[in-house]
C-alpha positions as CSV (number, residue, x, y, z in Angstrom):
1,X,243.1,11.6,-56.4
2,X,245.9,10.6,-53.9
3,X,245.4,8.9,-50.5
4,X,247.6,8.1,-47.2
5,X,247.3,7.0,-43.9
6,X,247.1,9.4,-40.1
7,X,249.4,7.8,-37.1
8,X,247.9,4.8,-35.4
9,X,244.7,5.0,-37.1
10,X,245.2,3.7,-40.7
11,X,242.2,5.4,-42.3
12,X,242.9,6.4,-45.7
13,X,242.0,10.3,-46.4
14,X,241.0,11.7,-50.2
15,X,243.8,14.1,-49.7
16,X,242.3,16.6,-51.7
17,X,238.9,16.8,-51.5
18,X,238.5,15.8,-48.0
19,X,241.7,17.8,-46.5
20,X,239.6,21.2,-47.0
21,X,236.5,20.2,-45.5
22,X,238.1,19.0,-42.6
23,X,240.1,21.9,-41.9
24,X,237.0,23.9,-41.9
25,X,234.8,21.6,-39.3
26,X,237.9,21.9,-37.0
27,X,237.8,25.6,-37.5
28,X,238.2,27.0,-34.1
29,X,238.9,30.6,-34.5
30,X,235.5,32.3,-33.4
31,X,234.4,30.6,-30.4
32,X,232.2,32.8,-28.9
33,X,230.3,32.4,-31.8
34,X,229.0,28.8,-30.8
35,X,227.2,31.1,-28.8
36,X,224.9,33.2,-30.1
37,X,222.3,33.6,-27.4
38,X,224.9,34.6,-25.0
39,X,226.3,37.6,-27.6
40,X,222.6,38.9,-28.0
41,X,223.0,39.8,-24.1
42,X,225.1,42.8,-22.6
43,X,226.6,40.9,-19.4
44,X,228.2,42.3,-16.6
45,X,231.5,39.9,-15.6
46,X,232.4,40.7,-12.2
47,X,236.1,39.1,-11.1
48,X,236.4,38.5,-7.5
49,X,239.8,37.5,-7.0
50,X,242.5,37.2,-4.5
51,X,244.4,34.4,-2.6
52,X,243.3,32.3,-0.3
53,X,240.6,33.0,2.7
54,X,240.0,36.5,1.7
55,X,236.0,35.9,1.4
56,X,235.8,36.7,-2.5
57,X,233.8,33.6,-3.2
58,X,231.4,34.2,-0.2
59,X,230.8,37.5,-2.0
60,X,229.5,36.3,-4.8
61,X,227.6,33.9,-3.2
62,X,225.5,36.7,-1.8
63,X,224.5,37.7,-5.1
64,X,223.3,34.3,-6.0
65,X,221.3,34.0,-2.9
66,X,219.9,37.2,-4.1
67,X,218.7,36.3,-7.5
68,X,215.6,35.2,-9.0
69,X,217.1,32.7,-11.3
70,X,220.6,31.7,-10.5
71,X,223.4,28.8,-10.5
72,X,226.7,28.2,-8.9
73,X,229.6,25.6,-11.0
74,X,232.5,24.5,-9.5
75,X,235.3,21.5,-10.2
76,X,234.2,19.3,-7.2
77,X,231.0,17.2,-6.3
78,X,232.4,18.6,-2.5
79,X,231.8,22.0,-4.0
80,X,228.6,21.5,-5.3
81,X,227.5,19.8,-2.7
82,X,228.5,22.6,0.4
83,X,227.4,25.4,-1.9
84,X,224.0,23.3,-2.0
85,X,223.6,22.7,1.7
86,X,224.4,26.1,2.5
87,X,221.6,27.7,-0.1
88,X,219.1,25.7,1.5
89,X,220.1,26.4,4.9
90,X,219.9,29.5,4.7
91,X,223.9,30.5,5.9
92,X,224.9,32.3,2.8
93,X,223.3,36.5,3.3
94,X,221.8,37.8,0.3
95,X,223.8,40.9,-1.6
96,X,220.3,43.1,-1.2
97,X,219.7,42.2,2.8
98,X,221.7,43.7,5.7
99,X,223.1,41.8,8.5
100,X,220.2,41.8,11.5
101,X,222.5,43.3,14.9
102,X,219.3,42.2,16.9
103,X,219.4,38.4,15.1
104,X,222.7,38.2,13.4
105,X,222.3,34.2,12.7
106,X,219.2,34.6,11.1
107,X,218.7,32.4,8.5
108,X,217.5,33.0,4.5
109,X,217.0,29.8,3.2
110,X,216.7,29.6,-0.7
111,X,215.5,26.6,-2.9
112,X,218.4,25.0,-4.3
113,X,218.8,21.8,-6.2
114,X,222.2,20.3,-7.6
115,X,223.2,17.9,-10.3
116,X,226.4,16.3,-11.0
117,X,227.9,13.9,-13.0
118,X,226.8,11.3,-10.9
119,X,224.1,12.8,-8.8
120,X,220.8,14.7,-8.8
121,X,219.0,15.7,-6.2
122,X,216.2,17.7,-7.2
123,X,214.0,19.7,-4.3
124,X,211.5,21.3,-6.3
125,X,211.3,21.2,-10.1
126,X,210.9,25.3,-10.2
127,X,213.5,25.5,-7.9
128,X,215.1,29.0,-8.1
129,X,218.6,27.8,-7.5
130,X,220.9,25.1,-9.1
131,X,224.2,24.2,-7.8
132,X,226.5,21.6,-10.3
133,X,229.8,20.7,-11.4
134,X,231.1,22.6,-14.0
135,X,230.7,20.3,-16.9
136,X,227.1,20.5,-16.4
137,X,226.2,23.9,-16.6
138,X,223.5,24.7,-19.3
139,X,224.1,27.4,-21.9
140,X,220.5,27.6,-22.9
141,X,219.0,28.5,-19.5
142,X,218.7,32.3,-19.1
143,X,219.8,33.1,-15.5
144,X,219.9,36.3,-13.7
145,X,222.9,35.4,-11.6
146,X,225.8,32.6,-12.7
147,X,228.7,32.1,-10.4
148,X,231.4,30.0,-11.5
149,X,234.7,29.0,-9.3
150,X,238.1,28.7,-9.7
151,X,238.2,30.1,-12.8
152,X,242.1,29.5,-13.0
153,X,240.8,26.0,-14.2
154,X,240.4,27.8,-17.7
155,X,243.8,27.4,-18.7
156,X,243.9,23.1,-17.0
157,X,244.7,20.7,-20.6
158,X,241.9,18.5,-19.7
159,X,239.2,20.1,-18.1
160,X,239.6,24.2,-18.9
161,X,237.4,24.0,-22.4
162,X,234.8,23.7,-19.4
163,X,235.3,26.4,-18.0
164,X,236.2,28.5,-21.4
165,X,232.4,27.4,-22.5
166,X,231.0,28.9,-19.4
167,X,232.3,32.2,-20.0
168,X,231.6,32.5,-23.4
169,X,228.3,30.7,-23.4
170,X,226.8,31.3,-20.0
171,X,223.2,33.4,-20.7
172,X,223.3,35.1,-17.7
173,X,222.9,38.6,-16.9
174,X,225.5,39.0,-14.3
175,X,228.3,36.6,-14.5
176,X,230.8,36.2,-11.4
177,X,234.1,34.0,-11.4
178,X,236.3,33.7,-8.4
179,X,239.6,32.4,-8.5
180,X,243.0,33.6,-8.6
181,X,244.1,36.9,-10.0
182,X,246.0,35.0,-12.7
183,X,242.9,34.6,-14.8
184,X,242.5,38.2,-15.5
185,X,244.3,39.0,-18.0
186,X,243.1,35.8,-20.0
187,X,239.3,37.1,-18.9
188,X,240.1,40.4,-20.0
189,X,240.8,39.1,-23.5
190,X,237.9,36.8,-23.8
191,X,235.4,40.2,-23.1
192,X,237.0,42.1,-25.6
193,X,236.3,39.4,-28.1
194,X,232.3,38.9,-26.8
195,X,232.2,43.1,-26.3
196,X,230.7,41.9,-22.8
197,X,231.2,44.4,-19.2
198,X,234.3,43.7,-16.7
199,X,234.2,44.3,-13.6
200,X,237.5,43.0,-11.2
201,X,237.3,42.8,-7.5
202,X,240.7,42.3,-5.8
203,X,240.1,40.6,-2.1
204,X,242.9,40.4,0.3
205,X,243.3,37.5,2.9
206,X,241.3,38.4,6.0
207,X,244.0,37.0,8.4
208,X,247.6,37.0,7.6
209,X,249.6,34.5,6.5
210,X,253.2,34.1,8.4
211,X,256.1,31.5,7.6
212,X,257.8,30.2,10.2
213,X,260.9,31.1,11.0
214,X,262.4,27.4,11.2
215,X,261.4,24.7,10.1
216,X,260.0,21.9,11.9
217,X,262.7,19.3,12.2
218,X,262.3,16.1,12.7
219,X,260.8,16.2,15.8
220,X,257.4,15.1,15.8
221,X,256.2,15.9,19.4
222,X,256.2,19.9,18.9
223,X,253.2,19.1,16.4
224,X,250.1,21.1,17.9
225,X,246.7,20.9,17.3
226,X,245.4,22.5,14.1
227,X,248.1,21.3,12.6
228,X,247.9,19.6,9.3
229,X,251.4,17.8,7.8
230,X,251.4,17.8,3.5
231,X,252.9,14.8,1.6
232,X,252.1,14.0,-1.8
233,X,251.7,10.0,-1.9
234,X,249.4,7.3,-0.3
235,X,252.1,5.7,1.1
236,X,254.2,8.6,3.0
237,X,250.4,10.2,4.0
238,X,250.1,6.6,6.0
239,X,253.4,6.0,7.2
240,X,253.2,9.7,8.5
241,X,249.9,9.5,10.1
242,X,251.4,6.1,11.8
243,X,254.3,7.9,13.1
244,X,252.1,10.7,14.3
245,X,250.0,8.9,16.4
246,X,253.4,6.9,17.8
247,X,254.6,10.0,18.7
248,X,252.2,12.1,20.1
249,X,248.7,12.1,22.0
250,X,246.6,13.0,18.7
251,X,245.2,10.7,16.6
252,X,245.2,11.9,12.8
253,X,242.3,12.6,10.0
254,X,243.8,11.9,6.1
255,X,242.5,13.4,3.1
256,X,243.8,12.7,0.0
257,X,242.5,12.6,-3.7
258,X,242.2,9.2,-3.8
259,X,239.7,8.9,-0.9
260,X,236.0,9.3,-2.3
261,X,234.9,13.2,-1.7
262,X,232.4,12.5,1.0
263,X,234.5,10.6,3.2
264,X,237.2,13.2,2.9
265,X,234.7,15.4,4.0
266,X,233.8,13.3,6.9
267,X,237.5,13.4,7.8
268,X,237.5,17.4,7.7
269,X,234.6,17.3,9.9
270,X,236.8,14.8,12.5
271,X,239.5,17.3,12.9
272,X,237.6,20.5,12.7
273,X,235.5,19.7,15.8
274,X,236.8,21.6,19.0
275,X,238.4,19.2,21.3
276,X,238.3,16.1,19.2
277,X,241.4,13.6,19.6
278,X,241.7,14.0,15.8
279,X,243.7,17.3,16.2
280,X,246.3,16.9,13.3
281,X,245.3,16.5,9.9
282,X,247.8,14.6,7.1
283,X,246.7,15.1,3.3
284,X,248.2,16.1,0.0
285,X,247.4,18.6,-2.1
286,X,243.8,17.7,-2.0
287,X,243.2,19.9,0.7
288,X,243.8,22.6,-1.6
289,X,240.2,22.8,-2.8
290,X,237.1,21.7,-1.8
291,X,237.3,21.1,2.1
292,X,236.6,24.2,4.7
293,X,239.3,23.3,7.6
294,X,240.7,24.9,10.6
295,X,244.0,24.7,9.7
296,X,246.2,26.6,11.8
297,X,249.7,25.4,10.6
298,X,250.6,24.0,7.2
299,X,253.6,22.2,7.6
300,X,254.9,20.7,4.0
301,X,256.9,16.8,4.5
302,X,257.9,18.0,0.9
303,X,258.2,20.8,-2.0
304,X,258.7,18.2,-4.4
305,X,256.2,15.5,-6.0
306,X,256.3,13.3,-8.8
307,X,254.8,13.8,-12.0
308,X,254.5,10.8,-13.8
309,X,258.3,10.4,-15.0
310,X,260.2,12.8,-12.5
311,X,260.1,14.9,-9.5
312,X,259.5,18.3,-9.9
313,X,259.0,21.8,-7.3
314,X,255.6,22.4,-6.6
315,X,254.7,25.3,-8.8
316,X,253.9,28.7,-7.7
317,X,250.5,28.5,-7.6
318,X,249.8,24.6,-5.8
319,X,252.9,26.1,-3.2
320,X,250.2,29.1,-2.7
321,X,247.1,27.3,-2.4
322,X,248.0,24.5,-0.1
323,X,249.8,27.1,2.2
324,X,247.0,29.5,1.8
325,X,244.6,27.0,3.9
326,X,246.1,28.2,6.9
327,X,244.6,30.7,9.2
328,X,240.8,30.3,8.6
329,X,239.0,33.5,9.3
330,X,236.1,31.9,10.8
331,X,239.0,30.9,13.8
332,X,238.5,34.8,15.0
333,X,240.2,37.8,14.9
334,X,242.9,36.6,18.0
335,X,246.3,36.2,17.4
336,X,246.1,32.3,17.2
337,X,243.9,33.0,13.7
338,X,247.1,34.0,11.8
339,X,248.1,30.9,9.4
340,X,251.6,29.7,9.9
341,X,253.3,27.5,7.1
342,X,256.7,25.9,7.9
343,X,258.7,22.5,6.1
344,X,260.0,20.0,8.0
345,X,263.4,20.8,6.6
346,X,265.0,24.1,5.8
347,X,265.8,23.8,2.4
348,X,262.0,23.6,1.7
349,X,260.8,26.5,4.0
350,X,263.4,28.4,1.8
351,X,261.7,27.5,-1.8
352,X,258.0,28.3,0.5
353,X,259.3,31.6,1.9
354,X,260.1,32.9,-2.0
355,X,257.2,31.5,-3.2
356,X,255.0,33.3,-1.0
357,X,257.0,36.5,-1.8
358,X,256.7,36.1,-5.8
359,X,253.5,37.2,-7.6
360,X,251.6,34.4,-9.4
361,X,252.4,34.5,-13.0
362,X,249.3,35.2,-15.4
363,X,248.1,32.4,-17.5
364,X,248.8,32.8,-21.3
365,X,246.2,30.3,-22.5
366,X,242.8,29.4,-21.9
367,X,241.8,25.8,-22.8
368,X,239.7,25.3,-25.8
369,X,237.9,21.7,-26.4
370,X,235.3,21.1,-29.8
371,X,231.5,21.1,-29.8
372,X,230.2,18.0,-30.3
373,X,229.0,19.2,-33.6
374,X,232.1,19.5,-34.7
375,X,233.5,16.2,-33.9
376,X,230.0,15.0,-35.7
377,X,230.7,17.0,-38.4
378,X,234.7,15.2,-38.4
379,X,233.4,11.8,-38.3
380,X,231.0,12.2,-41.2
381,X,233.4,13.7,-43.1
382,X,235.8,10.3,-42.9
383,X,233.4,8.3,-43.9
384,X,231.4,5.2,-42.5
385,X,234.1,3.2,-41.7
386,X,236.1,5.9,-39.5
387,X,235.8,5.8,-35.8
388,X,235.4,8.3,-33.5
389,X,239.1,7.8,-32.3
390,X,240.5,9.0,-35.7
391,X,238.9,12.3,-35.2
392,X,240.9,12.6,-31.6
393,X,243.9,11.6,-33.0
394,X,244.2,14.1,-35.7
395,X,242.3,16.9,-34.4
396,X,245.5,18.9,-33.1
397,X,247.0,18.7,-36.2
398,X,243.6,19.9,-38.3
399,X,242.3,22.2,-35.3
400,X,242.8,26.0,-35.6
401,X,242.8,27.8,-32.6
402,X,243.4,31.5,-31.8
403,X,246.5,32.6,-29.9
404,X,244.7,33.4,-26.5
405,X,243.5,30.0,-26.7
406,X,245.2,25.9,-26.4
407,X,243.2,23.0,-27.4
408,X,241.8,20.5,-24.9
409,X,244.4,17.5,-24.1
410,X,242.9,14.6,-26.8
411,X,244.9,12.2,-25.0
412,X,242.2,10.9,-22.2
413,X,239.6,10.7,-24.6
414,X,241.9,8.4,-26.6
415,X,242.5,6.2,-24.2
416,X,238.4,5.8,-24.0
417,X,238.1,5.3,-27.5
418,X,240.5,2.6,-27.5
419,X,238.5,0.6,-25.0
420,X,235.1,1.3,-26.7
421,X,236.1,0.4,-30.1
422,X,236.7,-3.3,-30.0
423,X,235.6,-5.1,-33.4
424,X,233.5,-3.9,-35.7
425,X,230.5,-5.7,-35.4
426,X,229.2,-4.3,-32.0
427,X,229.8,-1.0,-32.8
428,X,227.5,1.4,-30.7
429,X,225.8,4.2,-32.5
430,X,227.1,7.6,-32.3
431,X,224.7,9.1,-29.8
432,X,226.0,5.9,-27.8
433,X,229.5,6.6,-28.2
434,X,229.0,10.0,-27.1
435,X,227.3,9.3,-23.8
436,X,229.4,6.5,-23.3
437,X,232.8,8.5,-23.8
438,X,231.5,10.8,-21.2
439,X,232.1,8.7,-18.6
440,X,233.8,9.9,-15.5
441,X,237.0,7.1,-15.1
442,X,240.6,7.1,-15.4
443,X,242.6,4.7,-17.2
444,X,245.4,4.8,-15.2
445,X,243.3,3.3,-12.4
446,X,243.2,-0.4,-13.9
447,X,240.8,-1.8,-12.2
448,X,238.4,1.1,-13.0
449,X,239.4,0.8,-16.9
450,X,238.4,-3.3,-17.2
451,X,235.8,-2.3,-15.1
452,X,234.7,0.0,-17.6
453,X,235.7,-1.8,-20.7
454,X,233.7,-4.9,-19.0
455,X,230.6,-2.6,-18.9
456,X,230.5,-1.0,-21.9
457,X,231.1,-4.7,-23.4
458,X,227.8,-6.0,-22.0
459,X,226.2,-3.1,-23.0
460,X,227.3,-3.3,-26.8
461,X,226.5,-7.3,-26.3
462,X,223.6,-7.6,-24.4
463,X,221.9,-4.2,-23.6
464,X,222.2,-4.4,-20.5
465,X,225.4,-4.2,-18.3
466,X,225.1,-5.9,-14.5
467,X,226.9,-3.9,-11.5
468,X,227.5,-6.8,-9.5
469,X,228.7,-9.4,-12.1
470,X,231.1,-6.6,-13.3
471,X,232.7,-6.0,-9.6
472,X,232.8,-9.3,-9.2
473,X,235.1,-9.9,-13.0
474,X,237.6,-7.3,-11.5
475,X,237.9,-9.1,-8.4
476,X,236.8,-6.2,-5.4
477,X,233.4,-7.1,-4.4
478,X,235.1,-10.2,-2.4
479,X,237.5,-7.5,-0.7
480,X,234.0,-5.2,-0.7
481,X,232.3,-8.0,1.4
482,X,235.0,-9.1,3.7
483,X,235.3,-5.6,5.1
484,X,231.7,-5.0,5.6
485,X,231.6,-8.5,7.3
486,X,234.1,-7.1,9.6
487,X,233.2,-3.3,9.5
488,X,229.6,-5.1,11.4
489,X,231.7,-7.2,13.6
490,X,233.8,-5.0,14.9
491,X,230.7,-2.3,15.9
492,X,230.7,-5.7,18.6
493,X,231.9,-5.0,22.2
494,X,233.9,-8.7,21.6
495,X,236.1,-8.0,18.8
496,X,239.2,-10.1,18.7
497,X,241.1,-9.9,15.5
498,X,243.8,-7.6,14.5
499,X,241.9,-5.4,11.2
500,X,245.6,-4.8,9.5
501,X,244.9,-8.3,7.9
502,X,243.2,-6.5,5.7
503,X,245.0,-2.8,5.4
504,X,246.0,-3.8,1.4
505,X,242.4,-4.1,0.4
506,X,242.2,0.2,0.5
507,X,242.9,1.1,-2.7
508,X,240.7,-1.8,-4.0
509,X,237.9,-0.2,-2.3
510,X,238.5,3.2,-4.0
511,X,238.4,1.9,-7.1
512,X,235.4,-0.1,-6.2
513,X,233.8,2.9,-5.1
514,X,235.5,5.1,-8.5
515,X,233.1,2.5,-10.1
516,X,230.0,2.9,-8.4
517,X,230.5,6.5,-9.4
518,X,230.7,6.0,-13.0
519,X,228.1,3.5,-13.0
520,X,225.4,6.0,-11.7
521,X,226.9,8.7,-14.0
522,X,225.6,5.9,-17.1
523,X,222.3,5.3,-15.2
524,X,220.9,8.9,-15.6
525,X,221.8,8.9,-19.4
526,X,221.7,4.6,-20.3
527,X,218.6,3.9,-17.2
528,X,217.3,1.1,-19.2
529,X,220.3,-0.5,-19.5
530,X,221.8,0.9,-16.6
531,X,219.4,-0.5,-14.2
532,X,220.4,-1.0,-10.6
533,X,220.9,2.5,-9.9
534,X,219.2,1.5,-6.1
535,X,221.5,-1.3,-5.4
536,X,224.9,1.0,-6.6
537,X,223.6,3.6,-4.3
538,X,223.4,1.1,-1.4
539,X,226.6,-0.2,-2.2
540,X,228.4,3.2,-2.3
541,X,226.9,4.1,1.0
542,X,228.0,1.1,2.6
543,X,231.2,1.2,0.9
544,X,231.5,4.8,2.4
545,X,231.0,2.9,5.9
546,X,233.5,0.4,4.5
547,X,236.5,2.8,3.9
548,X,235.7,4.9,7.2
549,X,236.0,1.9,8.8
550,X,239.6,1.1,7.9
551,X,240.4,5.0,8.4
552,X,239.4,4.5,11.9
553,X,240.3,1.1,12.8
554,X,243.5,0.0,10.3
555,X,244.5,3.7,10.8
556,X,248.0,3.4,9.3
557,X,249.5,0.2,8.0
558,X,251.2,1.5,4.9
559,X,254.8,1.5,6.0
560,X,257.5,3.9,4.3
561,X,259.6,3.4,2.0
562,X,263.4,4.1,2.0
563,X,263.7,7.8,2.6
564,X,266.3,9.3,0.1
565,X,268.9,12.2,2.1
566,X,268.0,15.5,0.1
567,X,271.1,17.6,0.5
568,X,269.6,21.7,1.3
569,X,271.1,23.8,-1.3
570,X,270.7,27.5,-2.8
571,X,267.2,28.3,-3.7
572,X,267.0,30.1,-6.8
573,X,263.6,31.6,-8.1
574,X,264.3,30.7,-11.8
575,X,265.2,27.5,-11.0
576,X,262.9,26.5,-8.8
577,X,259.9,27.5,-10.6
578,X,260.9,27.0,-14.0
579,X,258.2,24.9,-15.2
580,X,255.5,26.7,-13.8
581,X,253.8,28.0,-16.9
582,X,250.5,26.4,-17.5
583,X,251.0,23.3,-16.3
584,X,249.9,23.9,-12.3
585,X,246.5,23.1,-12.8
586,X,246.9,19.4,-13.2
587,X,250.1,19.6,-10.5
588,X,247.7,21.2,-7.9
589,X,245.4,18.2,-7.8
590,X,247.0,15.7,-8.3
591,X,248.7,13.0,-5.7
592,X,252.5,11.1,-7.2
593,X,250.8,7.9,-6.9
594,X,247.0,8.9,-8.0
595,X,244.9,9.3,-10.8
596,X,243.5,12.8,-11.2
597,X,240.9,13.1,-8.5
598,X,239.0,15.8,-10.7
599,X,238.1,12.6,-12.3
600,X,235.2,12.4,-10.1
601,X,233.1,15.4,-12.0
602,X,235.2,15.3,-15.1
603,X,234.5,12.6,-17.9
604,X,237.5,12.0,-20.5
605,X,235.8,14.8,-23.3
606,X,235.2,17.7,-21.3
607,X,237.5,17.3,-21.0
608,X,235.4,18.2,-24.5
């Protein structure tokens, strides 16, 4: 019997007579498999895909209104949360009823509930109708109807094991996923392995999409309304909403993925209202997903973002769906309903114009993460003194995985795992861990991660963890409470002082707010411990009041940087979109300076 030592970890392995056993609990091969009440169905898999604005998720949304038993999952509380409304209004037509011509507005109002990460709201306990984030679909509910979006998300390293499990595991007699056309090939695949029906839809946009045939300039007073300006960083979103509002007579909404979902949907509603002085919109990619806006120009600041250690092109598809927001159909069937995308310099109206013309690529790979059985089965198999963090370190070396299939980025539930496991004498159990790991944060958002680490702490400690204590530690709920003191002020007819005193504190109050999210995410799973789910609620909502507050008033204090000269030069199509592969999905969402803002429904595993 020999023994050595994995990476970082220093756990000793019996080589031999643990090496086998391990590679068969990360034996990934038959997925579908994990599954077995989903194979004992025939589904039907009906594709609706197209571009942008072409109705194809509508259209399946008419089904679900039409079932018995149904659910809708998307990536995005926003999502969840329209898709919800919307059900229980009564705006979505069912599949089996015809438009009324005497009473075309008439309303069929379903029972709908939804359930997030971090939120519940449950109508009726029987209710017919569930609307959720993907990560919390449930495989063991037999639904007539099951509509998942954006199933391009299959093949994203962190959260596409999400989607993969919905496809396969999903009991539902008719399953719809809408998305791009990408994802058929990869769908295709998957059926042929579960012998399930497939059924594609292609949609085509239901008003045209037209680049302009210069681009913009740098002149600032031709901007119109409807017009919505794309940069891909806090600070240039600010320092071009301040020059906006210098230059012209509209004053600008933001959205950005950074801004907490229901304020950026409170922004959308500012500029989509008719006549409202809030007729340009400046955002990043966020805008890509998630918000219905009347967008009637896209006009990019940029083609290029940052990725971490360089800039890169936007890829094909994020180039696509950020462009693709122009035009809304609901704007009528008038000429002035044609989307229009333009660049504020030639060089990058060029790289948009090919784009446009090239045909999304198909995605090679959908994302595969392990059942938490398996990563059971792992630990046990180290023995009692492994933790949980071993198994994520050396599970893409032990894992195999068919061809069609990738396994799930390990590296965000690593960086969990290294807060959590911080001696060995307050070691939570495993069920803990698990729960616990789920959480919804990011660790490159620091104040989140001590905020986290501080939490989990107290828990492991004392049982309990306190929400206020814990935002005081990290040093926001001081910035929290100075800007609802002045937030109440200022609502005064005899306000004085100039609010861009406080124009740093933003970011400190999205991460406050990042934490209110995770903190209710633990008190539906930890309640006992997790106590003041009341008081987080109140302080989100008034934190919500907090950051609209600085929107409106502080407007735009974040000055820009130096601008670096970008000399035009050829556009090529190779070059240009070299890296595209299957790397758009986390490119599409995120902002240069941001963590992920899928972080809000997506917890570091599930991810797994």
């Amino acid at each position: 019997m020999y023994e050595y030592q994995i990476g970082k970890t220093g756990v000793a392995w019996p080589a031999l007579d643990t090496i086998a056993g391990l590679r068969n609990a990360a034996d990934m091969r038959h997925p579908a498999e994990l599954y077995p009440e989903a194979r004992r169905l025939h589904r039907k898999i009906i594709m609706h895909v197209g571009p942008t604005n072409s109705g194809k998720t509508y259209n399946a949304l008419r089904a679900l209104a039409a079932a018995k038993r149904g659910v809708y999952a998307g990536p995005l509380r926003l999502l969840a949360h329209e898709v919800y409304t919307r059900l229980n209004k009564g705006t979505i037509l069912p599949a089996d009823i015809d438009r009324d011509p005497n009473d075309p507005d008439k309303l069929h109002p379903r029972v709908c509930n939804m359930i997030t990460g971090e939120e519940k709201r449950i109508l009726a306990i029987d209710a017919p109708l569930a609307s959720c984030t993907v990560e919390m679909l449930q495989t063991v509910v037999h639904y007539d109807v099951a509509v998942v979006d954006e199933i391009q998300m299959i093949s994203d390293p962190n959260r596409g094991g999400a989607w993969t499990a919905a496809v396969l595991g999903l009991m539902a007699d008719e399953l719809h996923l809408c998305g791009e056309a990408s994802a058929v090939p990869i769908i295709q695949s998957l059926c042929e392995a579960t012998g399930d029906e497939l059924v594609v839809n292609d949609y085509e946009r239901l008003s045209p999409l037209q680049p302009a045939d210069e681009a913009l300039g740098n002149d600032f007073s031709v901007l119109r309304e409807g017009d919505c300006v794309v940069a891909f960083s806090r600070n240039r979103i600010f320092a071009l909403k301040r020059r906006i509002e210098e230059e012209t007579k509209f004053r600008c909404a933001v959205a950005y993925g950074m801004l907490p979902p229901e304020l950026r949907a409170k922004q959308a509603a500012l500029f989509n209202e008719p006549g409202n002085e809030y007729g340009v919109m400046v955002a990043s990619d966020a805008i890509g997903m998630g918000l219905n806006l009347k967008i009637k120009r896209v006009i990019f600041e940029t083609t290029k973002k940052w990725d971490g250690t360089k800039e890169i092109t936007l890829t094909l598809s994020s180039i696509k769906q950020i462009a693709g927001r122009a035009g809304r159909f609901s704007l009528g069937q008038d000429p002035s309903a044609m989307g229009t995308v333009t660049a504020i310099l030639p060089h990058d109206l060029d790289v948009i114009k090919l784009a446009l013309q090239i045909p999304t690529r198909p995605l090679k790979r959908a994302v595969i993460a392990p059942s938490p059985d398996q990563l059971r089965a792992l630990l046990q198999l180290l023995g009692p003194k492994a933790q949980p963090s071993v198994v994520f370190e050396m599970l893409p070396y032990l894992a195999r995985v068919p061809n069609m299939f990738t396994l799930t980025d390990m590296r965000a539930a690593m960086e969990a795992s290294a807060l959590l496991e911080s001696g060995e004498d307050d070691r939570l159990s495993l069920d803990e861990y698990w729960i616990v790991l789920y959480v919804p944060f990011n660790s490159r958002d620091f104040v989140v991660a001590e905020a986290f680490r501080l939490l989990t702490s107290s828990y492991k400690d004392d049982g309990v963890a306190p929400l206020e204590a814990t935002l005081l530690a990290i040093g926001v709920f001081e910035d929290y409470q100075r800007v609802s003191k002045m937030r109440k002020k200022y609502e005064r007819p005899d306000r004085k002082e100039d609010p861009a005193v406080f124009a740093h504190i933003l970011p400190r109050l999205e991460s406050m707010h990042r934490v209110l999210i995770a903190y209710l995410w633990l008190s539906y799973r930890l309640p006992t411990a997790f106590h003041e789910q009341p008081r987080a609620f109140e302080l989100k909502e008034d934190l919500e009041l907090c950051i609209s507050f600085y929107l409106r008033e502080l407007g735009t204090q974040q000055h820009a940087g130096k601008k670096q000269a970008r000399v035009a030069e050829p556009v090529d199509a190779d070059a240009v979109f070299e890296e595209e592969e299957d790397e758009f999905a986390d490119e599409a969402y995120e902002d240069e300076i941001e963590a992920d803002e899928f972080v809000e429904s997506s917890p570091p595993t599930a991810r797994l």
